[in-house]
N, C-alpha and C positions, 0 to 999 in steps of 0.2 A: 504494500500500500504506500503511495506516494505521501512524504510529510509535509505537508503545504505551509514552511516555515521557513524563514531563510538562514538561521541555525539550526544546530542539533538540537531536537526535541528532547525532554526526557524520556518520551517512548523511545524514539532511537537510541536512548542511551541506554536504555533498559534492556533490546536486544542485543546489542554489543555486549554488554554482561553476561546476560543468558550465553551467547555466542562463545564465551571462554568456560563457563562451566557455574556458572552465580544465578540461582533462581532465588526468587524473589521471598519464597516462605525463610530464609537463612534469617536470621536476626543476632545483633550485639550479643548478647544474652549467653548464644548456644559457642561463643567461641571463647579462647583461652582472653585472659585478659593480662597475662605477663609471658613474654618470649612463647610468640607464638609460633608455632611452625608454618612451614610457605603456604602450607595447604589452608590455616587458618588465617594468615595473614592478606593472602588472596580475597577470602571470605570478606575479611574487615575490610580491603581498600574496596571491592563491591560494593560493600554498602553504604561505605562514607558517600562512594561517588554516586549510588542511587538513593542518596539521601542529601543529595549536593553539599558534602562536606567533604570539597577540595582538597582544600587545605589538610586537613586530616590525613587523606589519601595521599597524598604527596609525601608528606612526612615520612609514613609508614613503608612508601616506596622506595624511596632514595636511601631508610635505612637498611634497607636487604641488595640496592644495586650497590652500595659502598662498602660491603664487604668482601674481604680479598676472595673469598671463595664464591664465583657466580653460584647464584639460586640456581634450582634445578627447573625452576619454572620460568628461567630468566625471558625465554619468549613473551608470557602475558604481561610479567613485571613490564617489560619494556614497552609493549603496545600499551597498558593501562597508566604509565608515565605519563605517555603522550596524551593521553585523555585528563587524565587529571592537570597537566599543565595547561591545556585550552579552555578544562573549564574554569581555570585559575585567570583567562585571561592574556595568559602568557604563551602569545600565537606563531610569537619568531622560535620561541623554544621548542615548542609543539611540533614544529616543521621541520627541525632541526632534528627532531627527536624521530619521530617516521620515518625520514627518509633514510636516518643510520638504521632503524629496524627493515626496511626495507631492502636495505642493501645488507645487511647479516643475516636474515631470514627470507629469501626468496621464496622457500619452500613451506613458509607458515599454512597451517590453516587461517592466520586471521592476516593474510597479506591483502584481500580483496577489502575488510576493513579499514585494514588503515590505508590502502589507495583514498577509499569513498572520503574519511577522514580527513588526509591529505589535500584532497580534489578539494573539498568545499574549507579548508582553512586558505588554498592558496585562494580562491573568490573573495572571500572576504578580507584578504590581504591587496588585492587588486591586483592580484597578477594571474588571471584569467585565462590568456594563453597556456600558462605550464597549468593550470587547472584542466583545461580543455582536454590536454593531453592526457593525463594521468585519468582522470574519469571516464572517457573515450576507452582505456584498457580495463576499466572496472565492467563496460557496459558488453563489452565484448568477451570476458573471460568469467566472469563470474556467474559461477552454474544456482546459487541461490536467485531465488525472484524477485524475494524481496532486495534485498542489494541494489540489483540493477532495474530495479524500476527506481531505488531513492538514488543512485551514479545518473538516471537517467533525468531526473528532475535537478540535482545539481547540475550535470551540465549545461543542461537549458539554462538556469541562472548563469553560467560562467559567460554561454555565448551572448546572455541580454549584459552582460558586466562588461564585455571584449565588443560591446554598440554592435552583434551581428543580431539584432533582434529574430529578425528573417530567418536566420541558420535555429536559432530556437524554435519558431515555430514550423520549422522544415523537418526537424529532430524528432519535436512532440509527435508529430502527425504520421511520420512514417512509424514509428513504432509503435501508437495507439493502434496502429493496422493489426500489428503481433500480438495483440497483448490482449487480457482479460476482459470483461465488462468491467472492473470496477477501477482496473488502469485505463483504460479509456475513458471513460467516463473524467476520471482526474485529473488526465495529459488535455482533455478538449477543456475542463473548467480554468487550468493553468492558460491556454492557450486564448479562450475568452479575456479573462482577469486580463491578462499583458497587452493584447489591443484595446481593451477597453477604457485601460487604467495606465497602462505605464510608457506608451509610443508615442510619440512625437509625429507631426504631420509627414515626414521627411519619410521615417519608418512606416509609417501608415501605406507609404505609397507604394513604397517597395510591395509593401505583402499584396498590392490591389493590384500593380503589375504581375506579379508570379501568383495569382490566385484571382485573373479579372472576372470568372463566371462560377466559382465553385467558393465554398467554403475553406479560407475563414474569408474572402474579401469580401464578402456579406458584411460581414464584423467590422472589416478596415472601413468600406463605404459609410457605415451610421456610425463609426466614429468619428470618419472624417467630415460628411454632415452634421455632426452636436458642436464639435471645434468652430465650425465657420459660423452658425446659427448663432452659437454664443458670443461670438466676434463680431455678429451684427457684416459679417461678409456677405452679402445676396449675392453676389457674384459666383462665386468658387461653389456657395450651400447647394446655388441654382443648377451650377453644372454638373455636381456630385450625385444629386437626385437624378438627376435625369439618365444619369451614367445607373446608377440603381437600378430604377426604372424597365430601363434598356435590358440589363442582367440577369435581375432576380424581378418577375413582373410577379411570381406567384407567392413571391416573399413573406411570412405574416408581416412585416416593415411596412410592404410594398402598401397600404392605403394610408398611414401615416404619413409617408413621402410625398405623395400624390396630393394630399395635404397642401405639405406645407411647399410644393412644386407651386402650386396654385399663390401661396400668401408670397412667394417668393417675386413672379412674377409680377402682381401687381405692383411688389415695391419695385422692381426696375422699371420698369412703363411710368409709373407717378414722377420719372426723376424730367426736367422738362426737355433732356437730350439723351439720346442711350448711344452708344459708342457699341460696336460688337469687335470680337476678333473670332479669330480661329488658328488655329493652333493644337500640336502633338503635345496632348498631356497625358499619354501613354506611349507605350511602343519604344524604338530605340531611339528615335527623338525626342522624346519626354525632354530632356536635361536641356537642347536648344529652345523646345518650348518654354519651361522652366524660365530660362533668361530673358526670354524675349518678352513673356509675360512681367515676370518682375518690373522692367523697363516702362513697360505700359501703367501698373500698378502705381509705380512711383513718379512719373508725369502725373497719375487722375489724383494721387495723394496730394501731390503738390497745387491741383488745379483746387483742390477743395479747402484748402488753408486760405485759396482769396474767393474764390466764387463761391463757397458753400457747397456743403455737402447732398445736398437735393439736384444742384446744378446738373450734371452728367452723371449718369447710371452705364455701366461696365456688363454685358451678356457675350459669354465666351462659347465659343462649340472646339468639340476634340473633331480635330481633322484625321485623326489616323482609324480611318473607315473606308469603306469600299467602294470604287470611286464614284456609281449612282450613287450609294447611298449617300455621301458626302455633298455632292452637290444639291438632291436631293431636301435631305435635312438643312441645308443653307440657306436653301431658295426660303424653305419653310420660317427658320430662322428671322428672316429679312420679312417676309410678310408679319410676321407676328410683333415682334416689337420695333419695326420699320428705322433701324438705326440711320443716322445724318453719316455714317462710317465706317468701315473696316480695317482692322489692323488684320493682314497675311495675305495668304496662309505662304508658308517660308516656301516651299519648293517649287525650282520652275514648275515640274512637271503638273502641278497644282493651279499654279498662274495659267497654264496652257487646258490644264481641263474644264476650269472654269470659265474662261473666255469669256464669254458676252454677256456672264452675270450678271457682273457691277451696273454695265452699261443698261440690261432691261431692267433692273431694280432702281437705277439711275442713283446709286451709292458708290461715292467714292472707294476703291479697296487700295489701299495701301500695304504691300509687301515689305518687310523690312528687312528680310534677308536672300529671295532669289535674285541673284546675278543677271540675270537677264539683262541685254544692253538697253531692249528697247520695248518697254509694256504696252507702249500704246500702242502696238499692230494688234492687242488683243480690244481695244476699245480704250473709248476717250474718258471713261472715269477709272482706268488704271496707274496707279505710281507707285513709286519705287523709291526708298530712303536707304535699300543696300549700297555699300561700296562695291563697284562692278567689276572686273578685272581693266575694261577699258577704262575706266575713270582713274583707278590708280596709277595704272602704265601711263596715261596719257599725261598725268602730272609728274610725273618719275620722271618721264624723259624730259619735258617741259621745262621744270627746277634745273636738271646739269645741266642740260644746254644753258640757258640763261644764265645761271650762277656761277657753274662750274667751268663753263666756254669749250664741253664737248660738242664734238661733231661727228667725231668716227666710232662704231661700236661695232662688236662682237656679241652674238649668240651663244649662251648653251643650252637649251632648255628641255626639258623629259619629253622621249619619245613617247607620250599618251594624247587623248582628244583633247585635255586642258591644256598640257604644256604645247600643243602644236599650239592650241590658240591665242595661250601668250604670247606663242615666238610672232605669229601672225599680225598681233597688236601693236606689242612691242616696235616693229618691222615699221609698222602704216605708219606710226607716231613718231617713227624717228626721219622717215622721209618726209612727212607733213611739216614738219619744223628745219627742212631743209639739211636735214644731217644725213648719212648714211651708214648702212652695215655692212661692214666690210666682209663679215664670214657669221655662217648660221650653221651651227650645228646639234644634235640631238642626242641625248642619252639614255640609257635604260634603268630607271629608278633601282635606287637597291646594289646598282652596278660597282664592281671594285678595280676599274680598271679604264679609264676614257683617254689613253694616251695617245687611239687613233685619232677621235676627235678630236684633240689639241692639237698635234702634229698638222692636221689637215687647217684647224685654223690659222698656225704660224705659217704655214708654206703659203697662202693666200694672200694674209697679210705680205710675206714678205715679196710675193711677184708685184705687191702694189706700195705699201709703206713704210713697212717693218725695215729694222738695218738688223746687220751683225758686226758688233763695233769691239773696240777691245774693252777689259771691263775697267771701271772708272776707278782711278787709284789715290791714295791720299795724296797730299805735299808729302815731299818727302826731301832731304839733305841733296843737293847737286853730285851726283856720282860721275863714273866714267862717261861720256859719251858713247865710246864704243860696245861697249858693256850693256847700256840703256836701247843701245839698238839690237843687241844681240837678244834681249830680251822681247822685247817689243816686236821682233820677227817671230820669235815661240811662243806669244800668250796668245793663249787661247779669244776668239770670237764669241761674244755675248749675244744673244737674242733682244732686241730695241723693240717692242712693241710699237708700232704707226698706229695703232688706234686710241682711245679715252679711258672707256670702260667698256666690261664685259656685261650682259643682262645674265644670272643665272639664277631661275627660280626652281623654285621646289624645297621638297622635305629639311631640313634641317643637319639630318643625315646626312644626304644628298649631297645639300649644301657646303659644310664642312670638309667633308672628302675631295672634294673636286676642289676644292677652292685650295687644299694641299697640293692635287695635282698639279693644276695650272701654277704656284710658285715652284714646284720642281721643275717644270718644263720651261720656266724665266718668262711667263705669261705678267707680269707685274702691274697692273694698274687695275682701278678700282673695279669691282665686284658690285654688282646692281642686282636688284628682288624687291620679291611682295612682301605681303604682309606675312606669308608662311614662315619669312627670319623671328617673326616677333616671336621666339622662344628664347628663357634661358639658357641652355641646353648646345645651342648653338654660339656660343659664346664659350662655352664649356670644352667644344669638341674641336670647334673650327681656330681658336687659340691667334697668333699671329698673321694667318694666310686670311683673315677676314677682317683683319682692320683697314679700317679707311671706307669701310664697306656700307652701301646705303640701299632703305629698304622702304617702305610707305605702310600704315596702316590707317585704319579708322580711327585707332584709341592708343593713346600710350598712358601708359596709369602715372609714368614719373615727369606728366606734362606740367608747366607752369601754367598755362591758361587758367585763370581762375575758376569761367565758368564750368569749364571741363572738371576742374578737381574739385567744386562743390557739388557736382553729378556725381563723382568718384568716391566720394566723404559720405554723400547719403545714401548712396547703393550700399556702401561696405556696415553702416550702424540701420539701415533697413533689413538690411538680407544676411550679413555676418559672412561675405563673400565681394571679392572683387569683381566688378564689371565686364563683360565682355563685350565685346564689337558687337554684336548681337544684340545686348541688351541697349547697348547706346543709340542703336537705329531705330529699335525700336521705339524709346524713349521720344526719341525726333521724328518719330510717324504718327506719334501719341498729341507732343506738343501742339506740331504745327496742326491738326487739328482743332484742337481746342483754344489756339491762334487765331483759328476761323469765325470759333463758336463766338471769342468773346469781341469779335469787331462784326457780332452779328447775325452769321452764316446760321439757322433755323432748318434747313434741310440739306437733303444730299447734294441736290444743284445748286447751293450755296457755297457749301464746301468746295466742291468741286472747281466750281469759278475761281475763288481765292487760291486755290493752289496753282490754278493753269495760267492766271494772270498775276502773281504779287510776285516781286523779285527781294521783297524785307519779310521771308517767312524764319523766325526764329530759330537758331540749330545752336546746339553747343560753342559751335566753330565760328558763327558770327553769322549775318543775315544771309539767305542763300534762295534760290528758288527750284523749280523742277524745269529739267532744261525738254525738247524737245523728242525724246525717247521717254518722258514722262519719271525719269529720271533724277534724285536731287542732286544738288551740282554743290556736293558737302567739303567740310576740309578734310584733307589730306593729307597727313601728318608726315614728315618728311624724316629719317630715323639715322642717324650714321651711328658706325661704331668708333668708336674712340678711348686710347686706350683701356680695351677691356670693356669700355660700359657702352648702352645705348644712348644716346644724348638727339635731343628734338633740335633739329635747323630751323627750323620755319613757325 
């Protein structure tokens, strides 16, 4: 029977007695009371300890392990030490005390106890992991029941103590499968109790992802419904239900929901604007959703500090559904609380199935993170606040020429359909701004080895610009003449690069690697990329062959812009996490709406005007507009490295 206490019970303490040979009828009375033998002495520290007098036991212990001849029982002495010193309190000694029983008796009958023992002192010491392990062997080797069904409920604690809430209730449940009616019964009330009472919204989701139609995400779902309803959330309560709804229709929950689905609703309708998105808040997009929602959250929080809280009402739908269905449920969406807006949904492939939505609902839908260069071939209420790959490239190149006074570049970029397309952009952008590529070449991600495609771009360069010169030597003392030219016939020929810089995007990995090769090969001038450099990591691997090297992103978090690092400051004490590119677009697909709303904009074709006509729509970066791909025309943070760190040019 499983002990539903997060110490040792006295029943548990009482079988561990029983377990060495101590029944419970033994009393003070029936034993010696001066120089007792092991057998009585045993007797007595049983009953101190099932009489929780520790202290006693202790005593009585230490006096038979301190004599020069071990007891003959030194086995139990030594297991009951360790019992007596835990319930003393005394949990470093206790641990200390097992594990040398454990290691001098392998072959105990009471080696499965003091694991269990062991297992739940190391939990309550906080070290969860080596609990993990040691109870993990209790649950597997020990042929008593009882044992391992209580190894079995201590480790479920270990793994809620080691934050895998998930792995506990993955544990409980597959072994409730094996086990009795009255351990099951037990393992499902543990398993109720810890979603009900002790998960966190975080935890919650996990279990409603690995359990989205079966039992327990029943459980997570009306937990995570009581969490928003009492936070006065309509938003998140609305979406939860519905997600319910959807899973469990025959639920006993399921008319309760239905409920408050209904009081939910009319609080977002009463608000006098409703804003929708849509967005993965399941699936393996969950975490981009995640951020991208945050972002949205924390514009309408900010919006509500000056407009009030009635102002703009927030109705979200999970786009990760089948793609009638998804459109579908959207359309329906849009009819029902008739939002002035849309924030998504992230994927082209999404932008492209929904097509002529926006336009027949006549709601602006704002994407904040597919790349797409240009939304409006899908209709004229589409836009876009992602950074595109054309937008970056086009200001990369843009910046060195202008700044830097390049003209001449080289190619590396990954043999896949993204890196063709950068090299492609890259390409347009450097001949639109009157500069040229001298050599293009492609690589195999992952690849250890690109010494052709270096070689093939020196010999290029060098039939057009490149020299091979001797290599360049300090001042030095006036020596011989003859000497100086004897030398100077035998030094070796350098490689002179004729080009500026080289564009080489990709992985991190990637990056670092080739950026070694190319100074082996005497490729020496600056290194250009996307936003994919913004890791530390690259920094870490690429070491000297990457300085001087420059890259672009949406977001640098060590930016001084102020407005950017008060989005940066209230993302991290909102969310208890750093910002990503993701959330910041989003954040600026949120604003400049609600830009709209407060100079006026009352519906969809309002909104919509202001973003297709105002060239002062508010963004982190400074006023900006949607250029004619329906595209926002955002800053673009300009990143060099410098020794060792990343530092903002622009």
């Amino acid at each position: 029977m499983i002990i539903a206490t997060f110490s040792f019970s006295s029943t548990l303490l009482w079988f561990f007695l029983i377990s060495v040979g101590f029944w419970p009828g033994t009393t003070l009375a029936q034993l010696s009371p001066t120089q007792p033998t092991e057998e009585q002495a045993l007797a007595r520290i049983k009953t101190e300890l099932g009489q929780e007098h520790a202290g006693a036991a202790l005593r009585l212990i230490e006096r038979f392990l301190d004599q020069a001849e071990p007891p003959a029982f030194i086995e139990q002495f030594s297991f009951l030490h360790a019992v007596a010193l835990a319930a003393q309190g005394q949990d470093k000694q206790a641990i200390v005390t097992l594990e040398q029983f454990l290691e001098e008796y392998p072959g105990s009958p009471l080696v499965h106890d003091a694991r269990l023992r062991l297992g739940t002192l190391y939990t309550e010491s906080q070290q969860p992991d080596r609990a993990i392990s040691i109870l993990s062997r209790v649950l597997d080797l020990a042929p008593n029941e009882t044992i391992r069904a209580e190894a079995l409920y201590r480790l479920c604690l270990a793994y809620e103590a080691n934050g895998k809430s998930l792995l506990a209730i993955q544990t409980a449940l597959l072994h409730a499968e094996q086990s009795g009616e009255d351990t099951r019964r037990d393992l499902r009330d543990y398993v109720q109790s810890l979603i009900l009472q002790r998960m966190n919204e975080q935890a919650l989701g996990a279990v409603l992802d690995a359990f989205s139609s079966t039992y327990p995400g029943d459980l997570a779902l009306i937990r995570l419904i009581e969490l928003h309803t009492a936070r006065e959330d309509e938003t998140l309560a609305e979406r939860d239900i519905r997600v319910f709804l959807q899973h469990f229709p025959d639920h006993p929950y399921a008319r309760t929901a239905g409920a408050l689905l209904r009081t939910f609703i009319v609080k977002i309708k009463a608000h006098r604007h409703v804003i929708a998105a849509a967005l993965p808040f399941s699936g393996k997009m969950k975490p981009f959703g995640t951020e991208v929602f945050n972002g949205i959250r924390l514009a309408l929080e900010e919006e509500e500090v000056f407009g009030g809280a009635n102002a703009v009402g927030l109705v979200v739908k999970d786009s990760v559904l089948p793609s009638a269905q998804f459109r579908r449920e959207l359309s329906q969406l849009l009819d029902d609380f008739a939002p002035i807006a849309l924030i998504g949904p992230l994927l082209a492939r999404e932008v492209q199935l929904l097509a002529d939505t926006p336009d027949l609902a006549a709601v602006p839908f704002i994407t904040p993170t597919a790349t797409l260069a240009d939304v409006k071939q899908f209709g004229r209420y589409w836009f876009s606040t992602a950074m595109t790959p054309s937008l970056q490239i086009t200001r990369l190149v843009e910046y060195t020429m202008q700044h830097f006074g390049y003209t001449r570049f080289c190619i590396l970029a990954p043999q896949t359909t993204h890196g063709r397309h950068l090299h492609h952009i890259f390409q347009q952008a450097v001949v639109k701004n009157g500069g040229e590529v001298i050599a293009a070449e492609g690589y195999q991600p992952g690849t250890t080895d690109a010494s052709v495609q270096i070689t093939r771009i020196k010999d290029k360069d060098l039939s057009l610009y490149g020299e091979m010169l001797p290599p360049a030597t300090e001042d030095a003392p006036e020596n011989n003449p003859v000497e100086e030219e004897e030398e100077s016939e035998e030094a070796p020929l350098v490689y002179t690069p004729g080009f500026d810089a080289l564009f080489l995007p990709g992985h991190p990995t990637d990056v670092a690697f080739l950026a070694a090769q190319l100074a082996f090969f005497d490729v020496n001038v600056p290194l250009l990329g996307t936003n994919t450099w913004n890791h530390p990591n690259l920094l870490k691997w690429g070491r000297s062959s990457i300085e001087g090297g420059l890259f672009t992103d949406a977001l640098f978090l060590q930016t001084t812009d102020p407005d950017t690092r008060r989005f940066i400051t209230a993302y991290r004490e909102r969310f208890q996490a750093d910002p990503s590119m993701f959330a910041v677009q989003a954040y600026e697909a949120m604003h400049v709406v609600l830009d709209a709303v407060r100079r006026g904009a009352t519906t969809g074709p309002d909104v919509r005007m202001q973003l297709f006509v105002r060239h002062d729509l508010p963004t982190l970066g400074g006023l900006e507009k949607f250029d004619e791909g329906g595209i926002l025309t955002r800053k673009v943070y300009m990143i060099q490295i410098q020794n060792g760190r990343f530092i903002q040019l622009n």
